[in-house]
The first five atom37 places (N, CA, C, CB, O) and aatype in JSON, in Angstrom:
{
  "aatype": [20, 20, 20, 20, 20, 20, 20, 20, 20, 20, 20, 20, 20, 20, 20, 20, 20, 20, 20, 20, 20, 20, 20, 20, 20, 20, 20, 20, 20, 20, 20, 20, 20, 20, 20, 20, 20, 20, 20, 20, 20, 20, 20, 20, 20, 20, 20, 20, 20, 20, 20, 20, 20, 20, 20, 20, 20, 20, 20, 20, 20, 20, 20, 20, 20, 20, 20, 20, 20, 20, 20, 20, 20],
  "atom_mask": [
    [1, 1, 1, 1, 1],
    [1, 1, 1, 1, 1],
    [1, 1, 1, 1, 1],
    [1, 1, 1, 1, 1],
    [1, 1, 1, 1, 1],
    [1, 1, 1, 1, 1],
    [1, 1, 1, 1, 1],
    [1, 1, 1, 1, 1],
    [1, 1, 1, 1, 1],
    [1, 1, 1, 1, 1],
    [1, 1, 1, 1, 1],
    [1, 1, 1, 1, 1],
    [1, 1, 1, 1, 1],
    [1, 1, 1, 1, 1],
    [1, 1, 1, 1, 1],
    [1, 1, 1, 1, 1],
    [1, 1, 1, 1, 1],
    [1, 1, 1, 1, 1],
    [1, 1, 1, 1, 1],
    [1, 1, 1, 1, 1],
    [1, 1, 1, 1, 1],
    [1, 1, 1, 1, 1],
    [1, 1, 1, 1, 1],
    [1, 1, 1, 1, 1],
    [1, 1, 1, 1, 1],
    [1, 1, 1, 1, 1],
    [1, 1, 1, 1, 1],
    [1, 1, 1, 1, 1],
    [1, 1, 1, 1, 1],
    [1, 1, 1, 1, 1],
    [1, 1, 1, 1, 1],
    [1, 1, 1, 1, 1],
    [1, 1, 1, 1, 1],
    [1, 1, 1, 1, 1],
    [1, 1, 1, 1, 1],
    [1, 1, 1, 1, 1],
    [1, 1, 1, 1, 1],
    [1, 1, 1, 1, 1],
    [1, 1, 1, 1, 1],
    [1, 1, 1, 1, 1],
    [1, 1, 1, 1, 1],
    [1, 1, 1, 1, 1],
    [1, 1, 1, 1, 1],
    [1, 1, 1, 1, 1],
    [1, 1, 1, 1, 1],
    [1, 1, 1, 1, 1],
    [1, 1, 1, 1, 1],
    [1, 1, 1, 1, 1],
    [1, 1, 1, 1, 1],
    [1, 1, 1, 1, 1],
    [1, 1, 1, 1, 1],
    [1, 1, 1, 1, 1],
    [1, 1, 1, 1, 1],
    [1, 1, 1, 1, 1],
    [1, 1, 1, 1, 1],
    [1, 1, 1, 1, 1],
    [1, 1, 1, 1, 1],
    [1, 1, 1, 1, 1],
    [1, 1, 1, 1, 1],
    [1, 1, 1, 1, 1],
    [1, 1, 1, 1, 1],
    [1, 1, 1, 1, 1],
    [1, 1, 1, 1, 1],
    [1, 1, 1, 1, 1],
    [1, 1, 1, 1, 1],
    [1, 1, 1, 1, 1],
    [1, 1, 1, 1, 1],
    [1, 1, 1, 1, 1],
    [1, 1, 1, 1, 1],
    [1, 1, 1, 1, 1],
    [1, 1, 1, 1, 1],
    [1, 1, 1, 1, 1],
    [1, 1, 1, 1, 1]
  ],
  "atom_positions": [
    [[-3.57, -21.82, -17.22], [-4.89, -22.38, -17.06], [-5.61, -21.66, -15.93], [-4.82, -23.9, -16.79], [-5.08, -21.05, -15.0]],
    [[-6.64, -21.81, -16.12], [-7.61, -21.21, -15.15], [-8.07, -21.88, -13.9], [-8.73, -20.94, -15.81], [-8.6, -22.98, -14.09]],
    [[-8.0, -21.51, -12.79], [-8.49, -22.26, -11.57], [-9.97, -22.33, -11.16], [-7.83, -21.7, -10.47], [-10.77, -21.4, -11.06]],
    [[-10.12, -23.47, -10.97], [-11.98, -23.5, -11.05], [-12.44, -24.07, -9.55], [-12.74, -24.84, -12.53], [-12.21, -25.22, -9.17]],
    [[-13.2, -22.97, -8.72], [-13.25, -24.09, -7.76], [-14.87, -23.92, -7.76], [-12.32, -23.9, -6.16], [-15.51, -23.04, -8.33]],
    [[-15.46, -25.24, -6.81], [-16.82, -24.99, -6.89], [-17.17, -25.24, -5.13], [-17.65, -26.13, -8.15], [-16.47, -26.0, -4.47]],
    [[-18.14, -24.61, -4.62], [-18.55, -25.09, -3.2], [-20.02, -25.74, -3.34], [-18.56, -23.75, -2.06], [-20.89, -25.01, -3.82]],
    [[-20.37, -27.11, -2.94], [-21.07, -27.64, -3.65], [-22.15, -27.71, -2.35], [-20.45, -28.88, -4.44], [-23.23, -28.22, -2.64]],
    [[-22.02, -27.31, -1.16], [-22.21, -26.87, 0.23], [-22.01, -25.55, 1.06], [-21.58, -27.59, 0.77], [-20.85, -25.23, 1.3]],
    [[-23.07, -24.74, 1.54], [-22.7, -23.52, 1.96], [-21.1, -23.84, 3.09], [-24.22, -22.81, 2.8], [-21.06, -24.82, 3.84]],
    [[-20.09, -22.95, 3.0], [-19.15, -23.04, 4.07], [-18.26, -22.0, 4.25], [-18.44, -24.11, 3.98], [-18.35, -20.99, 3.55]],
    [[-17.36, -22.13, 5.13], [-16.34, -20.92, 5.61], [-15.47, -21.26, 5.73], [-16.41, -20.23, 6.62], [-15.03, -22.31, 6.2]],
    [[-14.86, -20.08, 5.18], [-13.26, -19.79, 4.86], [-12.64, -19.12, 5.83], [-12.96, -18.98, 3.63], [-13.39, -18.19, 6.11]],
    [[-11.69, -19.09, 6.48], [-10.67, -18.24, 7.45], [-8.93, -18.15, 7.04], [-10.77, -19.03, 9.04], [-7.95, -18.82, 7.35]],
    [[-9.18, -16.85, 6.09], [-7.74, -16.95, 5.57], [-7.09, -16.4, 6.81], [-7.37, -16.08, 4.11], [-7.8, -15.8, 7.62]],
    [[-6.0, -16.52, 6.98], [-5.44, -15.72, 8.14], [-4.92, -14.17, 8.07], [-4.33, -16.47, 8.57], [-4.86, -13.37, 9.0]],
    [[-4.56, -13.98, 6.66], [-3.87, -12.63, 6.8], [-4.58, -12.04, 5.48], [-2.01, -12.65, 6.8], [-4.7, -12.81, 4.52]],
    [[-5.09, -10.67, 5.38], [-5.86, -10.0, 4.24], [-4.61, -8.97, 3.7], [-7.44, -9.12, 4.83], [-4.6, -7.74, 3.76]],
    [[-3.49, -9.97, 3.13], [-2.22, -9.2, 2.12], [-2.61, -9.54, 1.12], [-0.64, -9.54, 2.17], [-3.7, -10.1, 1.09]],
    [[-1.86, -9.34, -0.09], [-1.66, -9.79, -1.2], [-2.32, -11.17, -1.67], [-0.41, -9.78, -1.25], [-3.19, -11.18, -2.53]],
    [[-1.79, -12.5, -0.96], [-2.05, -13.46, -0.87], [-3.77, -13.82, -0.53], [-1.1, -13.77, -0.11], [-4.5, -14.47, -1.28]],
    [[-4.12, -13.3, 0.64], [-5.62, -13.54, 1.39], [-6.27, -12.6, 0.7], [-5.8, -13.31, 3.1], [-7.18, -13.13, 0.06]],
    [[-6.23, -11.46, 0.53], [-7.33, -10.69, -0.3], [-7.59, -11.16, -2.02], [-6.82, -9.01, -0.26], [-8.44, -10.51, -2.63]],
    [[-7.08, -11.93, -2.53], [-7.28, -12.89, -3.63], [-8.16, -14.17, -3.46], [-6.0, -13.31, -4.02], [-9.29, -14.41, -3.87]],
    [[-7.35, -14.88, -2.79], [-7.9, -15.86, -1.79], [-9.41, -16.0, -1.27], [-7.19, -15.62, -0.69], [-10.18, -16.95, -1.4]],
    [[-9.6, -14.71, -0.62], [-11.0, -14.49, -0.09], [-11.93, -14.16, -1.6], [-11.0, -13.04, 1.18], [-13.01, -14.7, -1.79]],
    [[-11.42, -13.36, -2.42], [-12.72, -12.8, -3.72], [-12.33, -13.84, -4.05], [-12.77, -11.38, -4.93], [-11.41, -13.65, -3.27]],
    [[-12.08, -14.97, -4.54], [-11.91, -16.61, -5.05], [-12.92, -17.65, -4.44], [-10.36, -17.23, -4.59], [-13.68, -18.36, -5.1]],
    [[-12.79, -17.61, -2.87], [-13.77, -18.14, -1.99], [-14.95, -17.57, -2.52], [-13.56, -17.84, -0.5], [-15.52, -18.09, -3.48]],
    [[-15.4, -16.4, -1.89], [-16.59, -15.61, -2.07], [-17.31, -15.93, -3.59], [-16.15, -14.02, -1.9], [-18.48, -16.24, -3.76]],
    [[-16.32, -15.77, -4.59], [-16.87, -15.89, -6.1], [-17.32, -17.33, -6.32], [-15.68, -15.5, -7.28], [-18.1, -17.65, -7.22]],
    [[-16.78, -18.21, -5.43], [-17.45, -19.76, -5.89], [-18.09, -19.93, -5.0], [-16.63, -21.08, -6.12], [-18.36, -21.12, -4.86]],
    [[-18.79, -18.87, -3.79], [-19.61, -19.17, -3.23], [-19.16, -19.9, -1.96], [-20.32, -19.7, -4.03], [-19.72, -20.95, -1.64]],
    [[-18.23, -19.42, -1.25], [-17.85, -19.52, -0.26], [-18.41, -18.18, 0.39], [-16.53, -19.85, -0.31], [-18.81, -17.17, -0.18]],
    [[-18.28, -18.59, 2.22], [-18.31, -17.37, 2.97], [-17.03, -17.57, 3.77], [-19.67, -17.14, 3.87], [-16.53, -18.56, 4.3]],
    [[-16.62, -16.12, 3.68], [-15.31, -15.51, 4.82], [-15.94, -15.04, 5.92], [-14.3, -14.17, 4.29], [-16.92, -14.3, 5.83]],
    [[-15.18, -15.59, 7.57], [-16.34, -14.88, 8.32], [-15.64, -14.74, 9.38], [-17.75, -15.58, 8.55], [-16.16, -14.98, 10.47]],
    [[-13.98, -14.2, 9.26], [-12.98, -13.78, 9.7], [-11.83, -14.0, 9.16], [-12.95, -14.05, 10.64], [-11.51, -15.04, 8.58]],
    [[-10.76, -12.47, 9.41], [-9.8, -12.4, 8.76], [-9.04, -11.5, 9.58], [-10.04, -12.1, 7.48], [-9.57, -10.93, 10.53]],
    [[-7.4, -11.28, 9.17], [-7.04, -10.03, 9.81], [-6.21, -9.53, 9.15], [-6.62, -10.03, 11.02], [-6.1, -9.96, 8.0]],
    [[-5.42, -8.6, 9.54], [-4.0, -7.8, 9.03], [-3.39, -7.37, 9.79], [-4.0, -6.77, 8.24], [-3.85, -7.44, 10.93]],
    [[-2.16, -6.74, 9.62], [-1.05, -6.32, 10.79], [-1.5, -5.36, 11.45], [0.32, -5.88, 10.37], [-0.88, -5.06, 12.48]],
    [[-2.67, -4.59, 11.08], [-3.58, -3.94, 12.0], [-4.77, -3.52, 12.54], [-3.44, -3.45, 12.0], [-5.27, -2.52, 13.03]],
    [[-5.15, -5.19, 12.14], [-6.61, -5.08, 12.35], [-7.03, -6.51, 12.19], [-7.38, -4.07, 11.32], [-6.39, -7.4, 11.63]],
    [[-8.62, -6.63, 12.96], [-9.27, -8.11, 12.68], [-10.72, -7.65, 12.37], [-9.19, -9.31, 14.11], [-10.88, -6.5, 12.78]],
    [[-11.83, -8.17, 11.77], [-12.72, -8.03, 11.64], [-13.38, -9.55, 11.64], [-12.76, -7.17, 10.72], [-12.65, -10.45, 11.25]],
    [[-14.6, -9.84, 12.01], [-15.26, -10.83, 12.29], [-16.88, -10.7, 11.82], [-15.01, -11.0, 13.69], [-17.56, -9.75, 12.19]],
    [[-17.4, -11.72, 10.99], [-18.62, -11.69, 11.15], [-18.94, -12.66, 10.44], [-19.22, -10.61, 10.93], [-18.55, -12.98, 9.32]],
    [[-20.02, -13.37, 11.49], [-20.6, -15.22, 11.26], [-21.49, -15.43, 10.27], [-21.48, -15.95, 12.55], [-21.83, -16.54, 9.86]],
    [[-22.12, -13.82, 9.64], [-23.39, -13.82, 8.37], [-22.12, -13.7, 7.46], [-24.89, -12.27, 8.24], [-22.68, -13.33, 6.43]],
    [[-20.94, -13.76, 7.17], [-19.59, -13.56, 6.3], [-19.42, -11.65, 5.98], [-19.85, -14.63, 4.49], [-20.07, -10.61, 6.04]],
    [[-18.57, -11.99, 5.76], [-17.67, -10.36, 5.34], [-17.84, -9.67, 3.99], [-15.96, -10.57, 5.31], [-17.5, -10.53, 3.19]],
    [[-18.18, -8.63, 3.34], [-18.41, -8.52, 2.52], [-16.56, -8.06, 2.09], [-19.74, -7.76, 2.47], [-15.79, -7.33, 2.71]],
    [[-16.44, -8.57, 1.26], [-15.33, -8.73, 0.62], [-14.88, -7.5, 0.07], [-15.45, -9.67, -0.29], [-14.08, -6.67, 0.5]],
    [[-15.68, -7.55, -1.13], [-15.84, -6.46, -2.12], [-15.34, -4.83, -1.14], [-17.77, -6.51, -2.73], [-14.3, -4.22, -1.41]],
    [[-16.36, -4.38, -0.01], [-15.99, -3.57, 0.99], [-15.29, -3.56, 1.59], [-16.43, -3.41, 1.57], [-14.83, -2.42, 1.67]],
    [[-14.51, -4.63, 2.51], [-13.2, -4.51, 3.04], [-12.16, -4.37, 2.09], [-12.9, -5.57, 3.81], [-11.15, -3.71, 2.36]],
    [[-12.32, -4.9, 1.02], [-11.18, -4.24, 0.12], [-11.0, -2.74, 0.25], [-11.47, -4.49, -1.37], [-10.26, -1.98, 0.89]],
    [[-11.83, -2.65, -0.49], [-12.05, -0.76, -0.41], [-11.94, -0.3, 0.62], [-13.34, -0.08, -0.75], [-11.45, 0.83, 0.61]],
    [[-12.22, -0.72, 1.6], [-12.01, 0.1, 2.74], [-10.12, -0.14, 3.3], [-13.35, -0.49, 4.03], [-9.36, 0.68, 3.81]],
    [[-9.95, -1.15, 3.05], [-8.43, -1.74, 3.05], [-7.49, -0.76, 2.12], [-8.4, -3.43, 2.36], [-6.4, -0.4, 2.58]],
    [[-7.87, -0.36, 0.92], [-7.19, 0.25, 0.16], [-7.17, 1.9, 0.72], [-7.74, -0.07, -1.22], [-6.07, 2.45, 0.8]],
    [[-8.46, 2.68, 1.1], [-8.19, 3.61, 1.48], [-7.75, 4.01, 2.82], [-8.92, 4.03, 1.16], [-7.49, 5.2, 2.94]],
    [[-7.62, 3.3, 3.8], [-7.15, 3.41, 4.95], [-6.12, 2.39, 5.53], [-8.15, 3.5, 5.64], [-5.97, 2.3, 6.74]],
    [[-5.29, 1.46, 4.49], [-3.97, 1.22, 4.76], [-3.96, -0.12, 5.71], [-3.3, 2.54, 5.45], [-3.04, -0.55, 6.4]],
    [[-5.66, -0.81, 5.45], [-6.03, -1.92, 6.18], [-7.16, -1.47, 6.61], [-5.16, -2.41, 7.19], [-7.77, -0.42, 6.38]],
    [[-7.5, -2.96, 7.72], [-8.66, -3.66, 7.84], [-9.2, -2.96, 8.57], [-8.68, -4.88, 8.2], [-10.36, -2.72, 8.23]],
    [[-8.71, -2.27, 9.93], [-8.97, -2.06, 11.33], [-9.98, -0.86, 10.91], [-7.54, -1.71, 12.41], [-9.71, 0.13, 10.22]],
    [[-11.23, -1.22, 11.53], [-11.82, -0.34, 11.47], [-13.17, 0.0, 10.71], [-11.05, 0.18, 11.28], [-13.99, 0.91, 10.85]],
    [[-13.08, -1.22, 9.72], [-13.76, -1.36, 8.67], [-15.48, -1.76, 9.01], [-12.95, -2.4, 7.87], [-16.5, -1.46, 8.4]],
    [[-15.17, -2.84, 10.67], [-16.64, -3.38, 10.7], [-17.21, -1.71, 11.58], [-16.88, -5.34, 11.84], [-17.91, -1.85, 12.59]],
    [[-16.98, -0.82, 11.29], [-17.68, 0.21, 11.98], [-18.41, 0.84, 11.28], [-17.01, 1.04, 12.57], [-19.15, 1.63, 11.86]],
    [[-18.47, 0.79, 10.17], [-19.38, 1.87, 8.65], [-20.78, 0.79, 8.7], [-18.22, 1.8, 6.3], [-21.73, 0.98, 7.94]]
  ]
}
């Protein structure tokens, strides 16, 4: 079955770790309209209170082996 969530109120999410687990987690939040507006990884944290663009820290996560570094582009 399919998981359905809805945010029926703007709000924020703080997964703790952007592995496997939290980088799902967060595009789940984000897609029902949640905001992420901190997160981290074993080498890195990024922060931001307008939320994180998801979609981009991925990508940027995938080509450089994590987070660190990401709020600088």
């Amino acid at each position: 079955s399919k998981l359905r969530l809805t945010m029926e109120t703007p709000s924020m999410a703080i997964p703790k770790y952007f592995g496997n687990v939290g980088s799902w987690a967060t595009q789940l939040i984000t897609e029902a309209g949640g905001k992420v507006v901190s997160i981290r990884d074993v080498i890195g944290a990024v922060k931001n209170s307008n939320g994180i663009d998801i979609a981009k820290l991925m990508k940027h996560s995938a080509e450089n082996r994590g987070i660190k570094g990401s709020n600088k582009r």
